[in-house]
MOPAC internal coordinates of N, CA, C and O (Angstrom, degrees):
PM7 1SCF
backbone

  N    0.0000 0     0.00 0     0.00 0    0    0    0
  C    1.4442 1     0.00 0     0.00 0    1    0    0
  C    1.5223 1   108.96 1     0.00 0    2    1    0
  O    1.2310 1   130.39 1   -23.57 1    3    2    1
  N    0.7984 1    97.57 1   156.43 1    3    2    1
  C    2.0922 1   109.12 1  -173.02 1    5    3    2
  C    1.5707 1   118.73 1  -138.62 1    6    5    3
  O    1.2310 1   121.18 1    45.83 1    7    6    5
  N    0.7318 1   115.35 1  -134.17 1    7    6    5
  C    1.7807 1   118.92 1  -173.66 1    9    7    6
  C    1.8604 1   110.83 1   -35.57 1   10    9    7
  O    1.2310 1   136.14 1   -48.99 1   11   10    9
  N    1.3045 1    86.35 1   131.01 1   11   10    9
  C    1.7995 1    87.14 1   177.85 1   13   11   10
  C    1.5745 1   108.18 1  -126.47 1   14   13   11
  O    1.2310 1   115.83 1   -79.74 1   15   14   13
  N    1.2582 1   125.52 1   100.26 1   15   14   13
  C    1.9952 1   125.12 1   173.55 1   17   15   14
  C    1.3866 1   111.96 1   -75.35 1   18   17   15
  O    1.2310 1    92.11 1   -76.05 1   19   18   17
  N    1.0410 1   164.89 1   103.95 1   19   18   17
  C    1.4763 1   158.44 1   101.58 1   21   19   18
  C    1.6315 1   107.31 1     1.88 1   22   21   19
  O    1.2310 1   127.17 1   -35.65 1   23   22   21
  N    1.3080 1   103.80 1   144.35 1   23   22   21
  C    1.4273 1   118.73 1   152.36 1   25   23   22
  C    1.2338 1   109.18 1   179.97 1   26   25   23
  O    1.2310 1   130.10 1   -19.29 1   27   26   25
  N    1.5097 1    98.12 1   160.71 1   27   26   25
  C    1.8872 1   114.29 1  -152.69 1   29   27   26
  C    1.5201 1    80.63 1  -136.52 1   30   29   27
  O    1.2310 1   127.60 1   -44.47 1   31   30   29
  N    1.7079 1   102.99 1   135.53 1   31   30   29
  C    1.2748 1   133.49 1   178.15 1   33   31   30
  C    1.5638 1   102.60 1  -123.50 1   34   33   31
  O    1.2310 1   119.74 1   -39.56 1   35   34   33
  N    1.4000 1   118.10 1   140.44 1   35   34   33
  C    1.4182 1   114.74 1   175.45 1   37   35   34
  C    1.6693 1   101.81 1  -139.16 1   38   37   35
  O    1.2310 1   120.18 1   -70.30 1   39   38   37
  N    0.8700 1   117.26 1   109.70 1   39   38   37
  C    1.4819 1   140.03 1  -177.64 1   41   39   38
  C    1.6826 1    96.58 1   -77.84 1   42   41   39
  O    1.2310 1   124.60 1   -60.90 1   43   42   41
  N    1.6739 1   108.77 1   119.10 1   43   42   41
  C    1.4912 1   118.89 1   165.19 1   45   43   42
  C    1.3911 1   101.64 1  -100.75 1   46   45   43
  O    1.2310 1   129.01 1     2.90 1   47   46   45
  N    1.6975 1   100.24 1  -177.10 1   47   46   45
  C    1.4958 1   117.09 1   174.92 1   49   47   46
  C    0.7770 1   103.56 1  -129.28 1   50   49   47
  O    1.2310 1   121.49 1   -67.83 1   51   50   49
  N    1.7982 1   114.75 1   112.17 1   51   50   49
  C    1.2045 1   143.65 1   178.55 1   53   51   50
  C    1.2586 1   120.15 1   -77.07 1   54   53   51
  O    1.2310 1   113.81 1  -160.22 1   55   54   53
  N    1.3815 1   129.32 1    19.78 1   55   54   53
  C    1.2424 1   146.80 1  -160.64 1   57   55   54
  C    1.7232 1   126.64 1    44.01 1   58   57   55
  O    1.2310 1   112.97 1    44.56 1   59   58   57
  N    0.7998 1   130.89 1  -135.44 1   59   58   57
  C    1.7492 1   117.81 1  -169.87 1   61   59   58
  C    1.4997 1   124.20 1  -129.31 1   62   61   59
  O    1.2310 1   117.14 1   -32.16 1   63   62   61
  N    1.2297 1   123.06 1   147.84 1   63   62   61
  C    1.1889 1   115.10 1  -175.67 1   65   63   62
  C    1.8262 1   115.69 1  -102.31 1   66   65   63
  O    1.2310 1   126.96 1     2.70 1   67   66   65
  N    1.6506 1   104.22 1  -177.30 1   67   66   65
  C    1.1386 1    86.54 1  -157.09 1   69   67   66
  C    1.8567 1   123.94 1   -72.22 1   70   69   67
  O    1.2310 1   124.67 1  -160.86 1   71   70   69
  N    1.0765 1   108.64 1    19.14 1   71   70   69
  C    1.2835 1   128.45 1   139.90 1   73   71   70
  C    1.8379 1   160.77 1   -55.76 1   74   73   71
  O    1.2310 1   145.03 1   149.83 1   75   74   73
  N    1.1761 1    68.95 1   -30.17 1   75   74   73
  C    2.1002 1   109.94 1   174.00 1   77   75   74
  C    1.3592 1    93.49 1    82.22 1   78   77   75
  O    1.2310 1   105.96 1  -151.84 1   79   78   77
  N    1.5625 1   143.66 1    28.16 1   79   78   77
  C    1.4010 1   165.78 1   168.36 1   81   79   78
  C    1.4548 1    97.73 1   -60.06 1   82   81   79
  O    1.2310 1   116.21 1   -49.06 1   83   82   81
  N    1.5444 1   124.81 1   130.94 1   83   82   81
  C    1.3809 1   106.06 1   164.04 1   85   83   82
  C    1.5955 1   125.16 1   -98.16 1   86   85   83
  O    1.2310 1   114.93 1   -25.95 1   87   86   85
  N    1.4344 1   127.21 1   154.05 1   87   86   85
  C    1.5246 1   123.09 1  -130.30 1   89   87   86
  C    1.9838 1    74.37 1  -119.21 1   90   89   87
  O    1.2310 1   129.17 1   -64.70 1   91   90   89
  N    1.5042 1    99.93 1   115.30 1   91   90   89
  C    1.8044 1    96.89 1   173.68 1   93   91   90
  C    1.6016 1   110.37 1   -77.35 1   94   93   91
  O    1.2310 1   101.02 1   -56.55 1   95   94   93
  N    0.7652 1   152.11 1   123.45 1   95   94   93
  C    1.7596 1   141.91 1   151.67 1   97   95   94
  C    1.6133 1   107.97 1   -89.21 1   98   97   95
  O    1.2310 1   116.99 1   -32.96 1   99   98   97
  N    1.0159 1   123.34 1   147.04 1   99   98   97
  C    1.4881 1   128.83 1  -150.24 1  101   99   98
  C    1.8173 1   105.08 1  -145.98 1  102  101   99
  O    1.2310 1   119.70 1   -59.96 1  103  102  101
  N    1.3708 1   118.18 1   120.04 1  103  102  101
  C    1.3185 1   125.62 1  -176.37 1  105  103  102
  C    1.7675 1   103.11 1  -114.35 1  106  105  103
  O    1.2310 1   116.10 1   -50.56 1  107  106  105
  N    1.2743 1   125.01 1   129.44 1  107  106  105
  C    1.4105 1   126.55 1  -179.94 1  109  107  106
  C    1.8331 1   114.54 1  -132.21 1  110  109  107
  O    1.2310 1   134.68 1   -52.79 1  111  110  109
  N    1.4294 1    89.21 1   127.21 1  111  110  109
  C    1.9037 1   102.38 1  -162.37 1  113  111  110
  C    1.0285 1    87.33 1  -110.53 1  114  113  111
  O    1.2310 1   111.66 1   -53.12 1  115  114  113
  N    1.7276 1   133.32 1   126.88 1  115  114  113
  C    1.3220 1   139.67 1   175.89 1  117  115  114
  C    2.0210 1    92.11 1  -113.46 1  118  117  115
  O    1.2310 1   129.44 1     9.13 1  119  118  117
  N    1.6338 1    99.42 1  -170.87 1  119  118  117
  C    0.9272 1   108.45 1  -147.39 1  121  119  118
  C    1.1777 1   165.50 1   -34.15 1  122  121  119
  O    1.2310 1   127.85 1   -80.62 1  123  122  121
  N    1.3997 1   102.49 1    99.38 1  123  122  121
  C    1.7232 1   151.90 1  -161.79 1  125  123  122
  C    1.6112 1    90.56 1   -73.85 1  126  125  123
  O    1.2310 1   129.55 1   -33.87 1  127  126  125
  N    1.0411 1    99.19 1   146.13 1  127  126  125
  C    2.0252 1   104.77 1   169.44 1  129  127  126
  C    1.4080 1   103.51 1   -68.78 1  130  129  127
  O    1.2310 1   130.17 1   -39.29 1  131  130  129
  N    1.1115 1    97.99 1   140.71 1  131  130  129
  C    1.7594 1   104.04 1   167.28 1  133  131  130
  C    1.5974 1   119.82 1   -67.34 1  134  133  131
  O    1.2310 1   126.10 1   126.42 1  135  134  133
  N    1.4744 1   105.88 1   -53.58 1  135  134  133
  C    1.8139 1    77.25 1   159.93 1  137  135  134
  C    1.4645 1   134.77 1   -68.39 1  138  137  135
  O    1.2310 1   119.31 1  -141.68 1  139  138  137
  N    0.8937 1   118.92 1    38.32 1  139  138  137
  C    1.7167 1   106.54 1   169.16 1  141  139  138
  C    1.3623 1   115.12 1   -98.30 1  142  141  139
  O    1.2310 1   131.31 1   -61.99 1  143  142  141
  N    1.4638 1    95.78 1   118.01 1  143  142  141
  C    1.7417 1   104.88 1   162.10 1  145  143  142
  C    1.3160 1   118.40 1   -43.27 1  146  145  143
  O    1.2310 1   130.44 1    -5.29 1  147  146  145
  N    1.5907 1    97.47 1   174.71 1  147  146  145
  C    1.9372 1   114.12 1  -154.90 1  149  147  146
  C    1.7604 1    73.25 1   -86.20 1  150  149  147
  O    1.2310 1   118.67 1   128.71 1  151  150  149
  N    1.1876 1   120.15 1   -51.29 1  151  150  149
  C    1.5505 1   130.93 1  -163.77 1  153  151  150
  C    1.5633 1    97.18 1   -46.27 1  154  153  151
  O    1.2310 1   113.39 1   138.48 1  155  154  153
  N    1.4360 1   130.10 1   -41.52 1  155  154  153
  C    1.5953 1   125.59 1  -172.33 1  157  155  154
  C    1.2261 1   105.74 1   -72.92 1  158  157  155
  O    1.2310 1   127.02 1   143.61 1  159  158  157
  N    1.3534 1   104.11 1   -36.39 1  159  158  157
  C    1.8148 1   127.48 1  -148.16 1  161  159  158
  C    1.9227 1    70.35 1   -74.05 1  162  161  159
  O    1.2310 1   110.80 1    93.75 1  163  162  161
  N    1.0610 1   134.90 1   -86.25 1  163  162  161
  C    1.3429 1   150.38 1   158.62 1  165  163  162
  C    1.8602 1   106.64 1    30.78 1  166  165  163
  O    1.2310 1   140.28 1    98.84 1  167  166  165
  N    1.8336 1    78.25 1   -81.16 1  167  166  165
  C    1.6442 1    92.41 1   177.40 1  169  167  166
  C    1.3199 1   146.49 1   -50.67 1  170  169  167
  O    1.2310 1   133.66 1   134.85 1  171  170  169
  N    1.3498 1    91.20 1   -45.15 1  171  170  169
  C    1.8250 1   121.53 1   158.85 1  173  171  170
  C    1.3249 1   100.94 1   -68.81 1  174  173  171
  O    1.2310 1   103.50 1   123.98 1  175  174  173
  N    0.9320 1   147.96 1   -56.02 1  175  174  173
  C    1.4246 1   128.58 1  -170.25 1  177  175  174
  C    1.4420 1   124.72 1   -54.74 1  178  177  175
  O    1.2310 1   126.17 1   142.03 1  179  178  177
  N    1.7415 1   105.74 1   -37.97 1  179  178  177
  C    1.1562 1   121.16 1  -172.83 1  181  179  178
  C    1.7249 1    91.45 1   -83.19 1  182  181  179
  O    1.2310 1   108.36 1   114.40 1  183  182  181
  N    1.1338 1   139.36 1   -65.60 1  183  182  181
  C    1.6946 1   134.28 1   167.12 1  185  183  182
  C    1.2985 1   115.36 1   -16.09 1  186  185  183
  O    1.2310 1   120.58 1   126.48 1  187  186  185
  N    1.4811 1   116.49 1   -53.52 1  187  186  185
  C    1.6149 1   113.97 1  -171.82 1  189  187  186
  C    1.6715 1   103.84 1   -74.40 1  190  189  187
  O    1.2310 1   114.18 1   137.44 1  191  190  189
  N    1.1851 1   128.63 1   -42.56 1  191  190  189
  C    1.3364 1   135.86 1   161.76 1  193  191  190
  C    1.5624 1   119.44 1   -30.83 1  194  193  191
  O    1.2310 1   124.59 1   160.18 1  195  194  193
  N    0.6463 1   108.80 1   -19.82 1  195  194  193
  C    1.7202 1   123.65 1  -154.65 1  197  195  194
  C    1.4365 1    85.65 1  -111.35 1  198  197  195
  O    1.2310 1   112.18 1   124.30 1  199  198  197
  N    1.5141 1   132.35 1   -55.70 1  199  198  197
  C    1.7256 1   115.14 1  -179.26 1  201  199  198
  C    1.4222 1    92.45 1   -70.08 1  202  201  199
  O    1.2310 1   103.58 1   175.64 1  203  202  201
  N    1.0960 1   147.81 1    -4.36 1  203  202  201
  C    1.8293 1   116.97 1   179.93 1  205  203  202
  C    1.4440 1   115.21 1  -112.94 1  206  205  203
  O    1.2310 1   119.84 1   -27.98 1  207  206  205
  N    0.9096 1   117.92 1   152.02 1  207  206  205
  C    1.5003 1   148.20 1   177.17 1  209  207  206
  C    1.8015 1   101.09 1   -51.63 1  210  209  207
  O    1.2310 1   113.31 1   132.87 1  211  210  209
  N    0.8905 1   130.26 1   -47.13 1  211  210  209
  C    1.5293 1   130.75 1  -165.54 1  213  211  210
  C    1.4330 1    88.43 1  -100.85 1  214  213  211
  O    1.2310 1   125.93 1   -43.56 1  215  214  213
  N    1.4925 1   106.21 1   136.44 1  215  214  213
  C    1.3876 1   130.57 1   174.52 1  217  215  214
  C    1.7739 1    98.98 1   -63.94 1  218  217  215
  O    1.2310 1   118.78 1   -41.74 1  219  218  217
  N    1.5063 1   119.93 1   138.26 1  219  218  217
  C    1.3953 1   116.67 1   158.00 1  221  219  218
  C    1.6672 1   109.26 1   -74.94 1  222  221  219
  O    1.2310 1   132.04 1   -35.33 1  223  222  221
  N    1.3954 1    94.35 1   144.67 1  223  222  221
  C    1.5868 1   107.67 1   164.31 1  225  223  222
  C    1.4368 1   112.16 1   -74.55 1  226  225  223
  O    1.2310 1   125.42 1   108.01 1  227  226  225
  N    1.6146 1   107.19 1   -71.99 1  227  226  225
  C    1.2524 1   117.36 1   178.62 1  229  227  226
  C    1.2865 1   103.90 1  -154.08 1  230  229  227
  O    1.2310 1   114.34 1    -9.90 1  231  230  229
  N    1.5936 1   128.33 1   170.10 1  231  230  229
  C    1.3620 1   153.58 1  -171.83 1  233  231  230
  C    1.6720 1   101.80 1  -117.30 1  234  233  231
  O    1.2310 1   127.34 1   -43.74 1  235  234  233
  N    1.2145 1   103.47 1   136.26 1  235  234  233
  C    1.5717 1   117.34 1   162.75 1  237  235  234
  C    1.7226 1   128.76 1  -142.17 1  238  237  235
  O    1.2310 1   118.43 1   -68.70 1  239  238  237
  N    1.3082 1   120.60 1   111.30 1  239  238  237
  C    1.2541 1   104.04 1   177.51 1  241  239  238
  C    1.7324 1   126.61 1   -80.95 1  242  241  239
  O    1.2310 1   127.93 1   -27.52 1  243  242  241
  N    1.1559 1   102.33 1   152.48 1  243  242  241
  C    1.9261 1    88.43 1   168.58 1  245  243  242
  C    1.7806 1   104.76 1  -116.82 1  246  245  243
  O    1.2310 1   129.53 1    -6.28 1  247  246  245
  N    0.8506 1    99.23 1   173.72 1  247  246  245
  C    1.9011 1   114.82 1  -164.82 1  249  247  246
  C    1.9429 1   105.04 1  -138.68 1  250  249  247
  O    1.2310 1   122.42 1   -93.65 1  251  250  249
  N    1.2332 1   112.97 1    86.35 1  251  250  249
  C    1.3634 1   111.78 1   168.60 1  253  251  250
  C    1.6333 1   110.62 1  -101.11 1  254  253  251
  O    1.2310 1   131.73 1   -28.39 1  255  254  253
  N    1.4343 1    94.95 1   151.61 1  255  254  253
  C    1.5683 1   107.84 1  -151.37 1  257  255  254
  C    1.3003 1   104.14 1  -152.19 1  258  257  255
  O    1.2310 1   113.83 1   -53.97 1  259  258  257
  N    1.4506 1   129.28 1   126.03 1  259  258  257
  C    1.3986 1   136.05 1  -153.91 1  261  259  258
  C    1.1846 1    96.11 1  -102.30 1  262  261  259
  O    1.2310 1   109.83 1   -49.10 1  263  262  261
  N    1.7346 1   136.70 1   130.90 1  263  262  261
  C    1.5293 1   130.76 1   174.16 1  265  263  262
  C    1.5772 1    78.41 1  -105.03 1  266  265  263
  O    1.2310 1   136.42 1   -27.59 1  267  266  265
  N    1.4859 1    85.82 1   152.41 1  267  266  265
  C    1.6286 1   113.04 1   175.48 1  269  267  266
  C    1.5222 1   113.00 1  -103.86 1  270  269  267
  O    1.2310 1   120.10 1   180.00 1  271  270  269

């Protein structure tokens, strides 16, 4: 295996539609070092949250990984 990209997505709440449905808005930070823990990944997520206006729902990272 070879090349590894990280990226951390943090899904806000964009408040509701005319449904009372809640409306996700979604921010995505690509390349993140591959070693960084879930625990950093964690911190930063919750930091960037904190400059925006819309409450985060939740954070998710993805992990792409090149098989040789």
């Amino acid at each position: 295996m070879d090349e590894k990209k990280k990226s951390l997505r943090i899904v806000y709440n964009g408040g509701t539609d005319g449904n009372g449905k809640t409306i996700a808005k979604s921010q995505t930070y690509s390349g993140l070092i591959p070693e960084a823990t879930d625990e950093n990944l964690k911190s930063a997520a919750n930091a960037l949250a904190g400059l925006c206006a819309e409450t985060m729902l939740y954070a998710e990272v993805s992990t792409v990984q090149r098989l040789k």
